[in-house]
NUNULUM-378366 format. One line per 10 residues: for each residue x, y, z of C-alpha. Coordinates in Angstrom, 1 decimal, always signed. Layout:
<nodes>
X/Y/Z ~ ...
</nodes>
This chain:
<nodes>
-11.8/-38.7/-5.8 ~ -15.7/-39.4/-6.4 ~ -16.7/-42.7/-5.3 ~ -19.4/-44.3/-8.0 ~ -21.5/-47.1/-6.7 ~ -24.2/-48.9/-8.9 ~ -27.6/-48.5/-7.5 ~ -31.3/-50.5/-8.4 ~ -31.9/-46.5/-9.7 ~ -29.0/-45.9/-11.6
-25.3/-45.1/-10.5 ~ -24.7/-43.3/-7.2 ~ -21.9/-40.8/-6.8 ~ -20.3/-39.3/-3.7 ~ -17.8/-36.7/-3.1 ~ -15.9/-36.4/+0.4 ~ -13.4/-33.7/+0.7 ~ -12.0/-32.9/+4.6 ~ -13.7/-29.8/+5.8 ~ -16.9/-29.9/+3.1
-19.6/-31.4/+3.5 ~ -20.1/-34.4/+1.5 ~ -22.3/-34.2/-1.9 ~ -24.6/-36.8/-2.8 ~ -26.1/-37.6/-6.6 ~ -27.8/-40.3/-8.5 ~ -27.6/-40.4/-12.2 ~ -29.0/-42.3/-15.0 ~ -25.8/-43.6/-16.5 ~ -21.9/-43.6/-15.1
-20.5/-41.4/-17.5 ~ -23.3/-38.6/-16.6 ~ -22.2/-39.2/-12.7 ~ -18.3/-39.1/-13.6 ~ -18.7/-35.8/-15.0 ~ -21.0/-34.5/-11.7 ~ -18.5/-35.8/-9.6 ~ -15.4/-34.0/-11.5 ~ -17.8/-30.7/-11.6 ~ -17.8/-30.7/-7.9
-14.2/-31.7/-7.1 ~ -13.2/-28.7/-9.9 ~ -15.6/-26.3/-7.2 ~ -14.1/-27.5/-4.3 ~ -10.6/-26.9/-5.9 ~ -12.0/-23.2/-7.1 ~ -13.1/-22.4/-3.4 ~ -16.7/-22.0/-4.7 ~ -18.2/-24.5/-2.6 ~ -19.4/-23.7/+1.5
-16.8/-25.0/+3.9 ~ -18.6/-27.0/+6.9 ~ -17.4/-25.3/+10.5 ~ -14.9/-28.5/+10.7 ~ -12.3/-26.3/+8.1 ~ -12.6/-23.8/+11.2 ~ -11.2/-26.6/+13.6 ~ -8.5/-27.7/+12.1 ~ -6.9/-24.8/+10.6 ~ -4.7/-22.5/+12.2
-4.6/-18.8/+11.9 ~ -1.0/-19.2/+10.6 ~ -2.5/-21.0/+7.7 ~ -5.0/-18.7/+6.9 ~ -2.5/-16.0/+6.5 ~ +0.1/-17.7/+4.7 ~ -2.6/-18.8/+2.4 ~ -3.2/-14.9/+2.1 ~ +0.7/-14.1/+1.5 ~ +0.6/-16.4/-1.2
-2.5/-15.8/-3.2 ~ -3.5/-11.9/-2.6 ~ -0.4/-10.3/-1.6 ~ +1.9/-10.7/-5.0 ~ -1.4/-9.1/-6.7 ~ -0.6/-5.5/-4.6 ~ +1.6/-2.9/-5.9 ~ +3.6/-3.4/-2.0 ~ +4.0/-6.6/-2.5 ~ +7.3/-6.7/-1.4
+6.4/-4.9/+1.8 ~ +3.6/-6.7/+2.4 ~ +4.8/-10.0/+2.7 ~ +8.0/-8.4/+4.8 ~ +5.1/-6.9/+7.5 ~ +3.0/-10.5/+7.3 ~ +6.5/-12.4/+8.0 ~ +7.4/-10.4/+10.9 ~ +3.2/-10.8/+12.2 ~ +3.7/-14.6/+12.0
+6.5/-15.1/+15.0 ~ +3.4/-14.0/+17.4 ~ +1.9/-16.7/+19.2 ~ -2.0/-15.9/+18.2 ~ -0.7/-17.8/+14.5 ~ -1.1/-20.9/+17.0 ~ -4.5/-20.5/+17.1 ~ -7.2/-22.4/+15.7 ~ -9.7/-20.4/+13.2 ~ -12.7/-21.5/+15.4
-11.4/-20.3/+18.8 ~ -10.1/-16.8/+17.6 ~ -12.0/-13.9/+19.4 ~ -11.9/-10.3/+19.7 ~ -9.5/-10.5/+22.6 ~ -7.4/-12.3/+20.9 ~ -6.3/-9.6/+19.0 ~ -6.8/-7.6/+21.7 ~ -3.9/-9.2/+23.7 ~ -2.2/-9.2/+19.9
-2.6/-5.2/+19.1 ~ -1.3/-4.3/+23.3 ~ +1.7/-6.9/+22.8 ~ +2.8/-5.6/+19.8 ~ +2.3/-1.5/+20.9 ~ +5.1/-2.6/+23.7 ~ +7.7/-2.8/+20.5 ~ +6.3/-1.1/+17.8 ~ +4.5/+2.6/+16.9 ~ +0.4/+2.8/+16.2
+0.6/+3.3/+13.1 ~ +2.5/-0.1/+12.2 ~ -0.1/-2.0/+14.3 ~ -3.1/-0.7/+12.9 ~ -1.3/-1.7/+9.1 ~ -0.7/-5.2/+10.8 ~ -4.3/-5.4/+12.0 ~ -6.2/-4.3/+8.8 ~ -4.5/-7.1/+7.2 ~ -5.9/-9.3/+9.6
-9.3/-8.4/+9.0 ~ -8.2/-8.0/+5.4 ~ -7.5/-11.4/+5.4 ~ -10.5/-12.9/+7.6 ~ -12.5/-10.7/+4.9 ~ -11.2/-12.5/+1.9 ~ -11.4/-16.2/+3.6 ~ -15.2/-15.4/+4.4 ~ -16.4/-13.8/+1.2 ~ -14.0/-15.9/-1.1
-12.7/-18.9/+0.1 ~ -15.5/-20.0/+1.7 ~ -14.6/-19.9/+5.4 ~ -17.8/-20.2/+7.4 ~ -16.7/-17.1/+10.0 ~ -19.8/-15.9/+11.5 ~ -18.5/-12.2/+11.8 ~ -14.6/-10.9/+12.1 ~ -13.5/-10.6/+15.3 ~ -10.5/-8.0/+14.1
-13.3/-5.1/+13.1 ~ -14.6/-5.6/+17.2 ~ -11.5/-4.0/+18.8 ~ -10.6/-0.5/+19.3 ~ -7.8/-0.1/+16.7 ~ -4.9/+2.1/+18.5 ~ -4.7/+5.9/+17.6 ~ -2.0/+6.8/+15.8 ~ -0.8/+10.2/+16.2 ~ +3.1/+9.3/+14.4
+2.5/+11.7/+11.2 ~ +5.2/+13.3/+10.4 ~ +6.1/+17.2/+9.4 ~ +10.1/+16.7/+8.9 ~ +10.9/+19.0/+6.4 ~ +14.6/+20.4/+4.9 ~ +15.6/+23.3/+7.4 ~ +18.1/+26.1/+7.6 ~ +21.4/+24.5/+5.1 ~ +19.9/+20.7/+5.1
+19.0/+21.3/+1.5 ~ +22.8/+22.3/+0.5 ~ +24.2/+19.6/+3.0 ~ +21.3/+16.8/+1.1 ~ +23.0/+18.0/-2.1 ~ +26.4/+17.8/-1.2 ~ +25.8/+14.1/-0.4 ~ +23.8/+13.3/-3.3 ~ +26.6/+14.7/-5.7 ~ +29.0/+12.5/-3.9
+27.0/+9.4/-4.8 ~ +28.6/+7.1/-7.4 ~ +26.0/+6.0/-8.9 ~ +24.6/+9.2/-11.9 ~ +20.9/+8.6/-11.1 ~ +20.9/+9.1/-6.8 ~ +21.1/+13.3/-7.5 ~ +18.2/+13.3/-10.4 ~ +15.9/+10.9/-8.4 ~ +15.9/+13.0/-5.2
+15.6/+16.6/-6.8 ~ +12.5/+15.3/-8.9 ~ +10.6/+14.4/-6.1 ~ +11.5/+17.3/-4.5 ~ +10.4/+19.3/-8.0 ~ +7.3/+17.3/-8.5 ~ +6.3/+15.5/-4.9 ~ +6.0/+11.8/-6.7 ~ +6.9/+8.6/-4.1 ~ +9.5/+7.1/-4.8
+8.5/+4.5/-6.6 ~ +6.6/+6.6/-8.9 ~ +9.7/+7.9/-9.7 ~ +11.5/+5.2/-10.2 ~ +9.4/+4.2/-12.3 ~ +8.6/+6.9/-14.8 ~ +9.0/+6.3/-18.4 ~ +10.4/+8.4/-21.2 ~ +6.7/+7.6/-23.1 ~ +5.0/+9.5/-20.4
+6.8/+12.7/-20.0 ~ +4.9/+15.4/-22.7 ~ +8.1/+18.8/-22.2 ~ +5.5/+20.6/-24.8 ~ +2.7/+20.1/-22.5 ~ +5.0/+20.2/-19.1 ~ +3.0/+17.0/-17.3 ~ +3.9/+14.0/-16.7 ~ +1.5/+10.5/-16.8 ~ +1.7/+8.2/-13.5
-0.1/+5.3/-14.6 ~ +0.6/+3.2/-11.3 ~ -0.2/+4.8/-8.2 ~ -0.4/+3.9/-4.4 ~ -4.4/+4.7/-4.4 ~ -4.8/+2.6/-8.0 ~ -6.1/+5.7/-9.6 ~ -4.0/+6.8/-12.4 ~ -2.6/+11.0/-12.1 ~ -1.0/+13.6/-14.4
+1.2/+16.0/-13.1 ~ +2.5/+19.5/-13.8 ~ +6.1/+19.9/-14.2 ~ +8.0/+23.0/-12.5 ~ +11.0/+24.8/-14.9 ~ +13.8/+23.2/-12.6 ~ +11.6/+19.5/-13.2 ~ +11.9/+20.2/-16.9 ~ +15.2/+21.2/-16.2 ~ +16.4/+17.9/-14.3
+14.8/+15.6/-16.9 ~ +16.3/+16.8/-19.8 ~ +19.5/+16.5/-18.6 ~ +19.3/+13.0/-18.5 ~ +21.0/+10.8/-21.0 ~ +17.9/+8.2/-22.8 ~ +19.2/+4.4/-23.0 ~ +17.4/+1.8/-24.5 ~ +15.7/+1.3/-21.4 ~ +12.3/+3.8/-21.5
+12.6/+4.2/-17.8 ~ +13.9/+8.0/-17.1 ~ +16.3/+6.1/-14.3 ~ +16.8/+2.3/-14.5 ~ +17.8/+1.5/-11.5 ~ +16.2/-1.4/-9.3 ~ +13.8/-0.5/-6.3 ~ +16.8/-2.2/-3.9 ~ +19.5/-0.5/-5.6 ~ +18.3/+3.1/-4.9
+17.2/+2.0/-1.5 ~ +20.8/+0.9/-0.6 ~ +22.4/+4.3/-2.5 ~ +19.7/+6.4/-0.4 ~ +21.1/+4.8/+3.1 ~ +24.3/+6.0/+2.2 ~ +23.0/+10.0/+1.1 ~ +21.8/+9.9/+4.4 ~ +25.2/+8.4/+6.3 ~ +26.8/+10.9/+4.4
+25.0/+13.7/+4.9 ~ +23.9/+13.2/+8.6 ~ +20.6/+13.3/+8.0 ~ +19.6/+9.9/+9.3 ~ +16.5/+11.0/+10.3 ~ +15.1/+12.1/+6.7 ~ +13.6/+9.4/+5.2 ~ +12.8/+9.7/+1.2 ~ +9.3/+9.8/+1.8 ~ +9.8/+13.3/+3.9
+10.8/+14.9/+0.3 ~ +6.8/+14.5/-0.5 ~ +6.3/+16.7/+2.4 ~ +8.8/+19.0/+1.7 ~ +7.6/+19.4/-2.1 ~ +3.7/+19.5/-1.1 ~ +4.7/+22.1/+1.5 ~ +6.4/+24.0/-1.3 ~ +3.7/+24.1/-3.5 ~ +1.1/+25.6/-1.0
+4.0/+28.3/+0.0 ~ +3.8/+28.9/-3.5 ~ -0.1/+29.7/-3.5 ~ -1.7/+26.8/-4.9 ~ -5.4/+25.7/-3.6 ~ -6.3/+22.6/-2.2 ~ -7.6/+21.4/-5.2 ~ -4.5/+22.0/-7.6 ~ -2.7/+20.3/-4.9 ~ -4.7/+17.4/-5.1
-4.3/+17.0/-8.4 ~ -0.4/+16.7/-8.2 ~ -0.2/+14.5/-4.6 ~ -3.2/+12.3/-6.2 ~ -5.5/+12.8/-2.5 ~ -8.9/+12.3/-2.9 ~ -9.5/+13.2/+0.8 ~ -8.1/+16.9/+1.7 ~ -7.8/+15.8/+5.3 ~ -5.1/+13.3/+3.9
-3.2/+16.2/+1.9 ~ -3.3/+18.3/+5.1 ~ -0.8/+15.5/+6.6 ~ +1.7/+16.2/+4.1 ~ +1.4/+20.1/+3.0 ~ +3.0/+21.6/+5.8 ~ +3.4/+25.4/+6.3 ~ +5.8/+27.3/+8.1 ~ +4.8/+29.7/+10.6 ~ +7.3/+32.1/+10.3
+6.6/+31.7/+6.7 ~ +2.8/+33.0/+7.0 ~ +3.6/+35.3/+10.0 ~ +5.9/+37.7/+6.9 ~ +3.1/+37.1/+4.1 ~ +0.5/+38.6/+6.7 ~ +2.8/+41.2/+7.7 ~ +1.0/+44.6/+6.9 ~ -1.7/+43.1/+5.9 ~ -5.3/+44.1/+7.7
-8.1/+42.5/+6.4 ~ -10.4/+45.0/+7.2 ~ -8.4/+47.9/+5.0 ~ -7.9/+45.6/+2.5 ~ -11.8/+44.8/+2.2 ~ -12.5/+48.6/+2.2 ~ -10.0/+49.1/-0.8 ~ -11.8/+46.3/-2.6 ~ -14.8/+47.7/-2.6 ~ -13.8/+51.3/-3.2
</nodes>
């Protein structure tokens, strides 16, 4: 609350707030410093005032990140995941630590501890969501950090991509299992991504309202990168989708995110397959597509990568495969013929 003291120069008013500075004012009449002094509590409420150092002493980095969880993670599209990953980073002791001792090896000591249990890949994710969140305290919520002691580590290398794609009879086996699930929507799900290399939760979610059979594309509004897509449609795409039986629902499948997730544990129980994870059917449809002849840039347009580097991770090409289309094949003949 403002305190208001009467002054020989007209009514004083004084705002204290723990870990802000406090802010002085002198007005002509009360009413003109009751309003000031609401103005300023409403900006300290907004974040939109300058925290003094003290907020860095007595907050701990647990804080910081729960504050995080709850205010910027239910605005991403992996919500769900995120706030999974930031629960599992809070059981490490650096949480403990006060915001005005943390230093670079802090999460130095935090990125080798957790390499011991987990792959590079899921501690670089963890640590760009410390610096994420560092970013956003400094920038936005007024957290007087002088620099962010995350982005002056070495981030760990991570060399877990992955190239599993459907070999020799996986496909059939895949099928088999699918067609044994109970629930009518497990079978359609998995051979569209294969057909059209969507994740899965663009598949889950795609609506009735943006599937155009004249034009053969469908509209993916919401995307992993935020930038909206159309996609082409293959025959046996066409073919799956209008096999399916319209409800009230304008989703092509309604079925919950959890729901598929727990059918899709079963497929691959069933099946033996324990090691293919859903997101492997991207590969194996992105793969397909450049067996099939199409450029970089047409593939883009159907994965959604802005950066070809990125699309190389998932368009993986048999050897074998290239080894027969470059049988009998000489480039120097084949020149000469051109230009005879």
């Amino acid at each position: 609350m403002a305190t208001i003291t009467k002054r020989k120069n007209g009514w004083c008013v004084q705002v204290r707030r723990r870990g802000y500075a406090a802010r002085n004012n002198t007005f002509p009449t009360k009413t003109e410093a009751r309003a000031w002094g609401r103005e300023q509590e409403a900006l300290i409420d907004k974040g939109q005032l300058p925290i003094t150092e003290v907020q860095l002493k007595v907050t701990r980095l647990a804080q910081l990140i729960e504050q995080y969880r709850s205010t910027v993670t239910p605005s991403k599209r992996s919500a769900e995941t995120e706030r999974l990953r930031l629960g599992r980073m809070m059981g490490d002791m650096i949480m403990d630590r006060l915001l005005i001792d943390l230093k670079p090896g802090d999460f130095a000591a935090y990125r080798d501890r957790r390499l011991a249990v987990v792959k590079p890949g899921t501690v670089r994710r963890e640590l760009y969501l410390f610096a994420n969140a560092i970013d956003v305290a400094t920038k936005e919520w007024g957290y007087p950090f002088r620099s962010n002691p995350v982005r002056l580590i070495s981030l760990p290398i991570a060399n877990d991509a992955r190239d599993r794609r459907l070999e020799g009879d996986e496909a059939e086996t895949l099928r088999k299992a699918l067609s044994a699930s109970r629930n009518p929507f497990i079978l359609p799900i998995v051979e569209l991504a294969i057909e059209t290399g969507l994740r899965r939760r663009e598949v889950l979610e795609l609506t009735w309202s943006n599937v155009d059979a004249t034009r053969r594309i469908a509209f993916i509004p919401q995307t992993k990168t935020g930038q909206p897509r159309t996609i082409p449609l293959t025959d046996c795409a066409l073919t799956i989708i209008t096999t399916l039986t319209r409800s009230d629902d304008d989703r092509l499948f309604p079925i919950t995110l959890n729901a598929f997730k727990q059918a899709w544990k079963r497929v691959q129980k069933r099946s033996g397959l324990e090691d293919l994870r859903f997101h492997d059917l991207r590969h194996e449809a992105l793969s397909r597509f450049c067996e099939l002849g199409l450029s970089v840039p047409e593939l883009s347009v159907i994965s959604g990568h802005k950066d070809p580097r990125m699309l190389f991770r998932y368009a993986h090409l048999r050897a074998d495969d290239l080894a027969r289309k470059l049988a009998g094949r000489e480039w120097g003949a084949e020149v000469r013929q051109q230009g005879a």
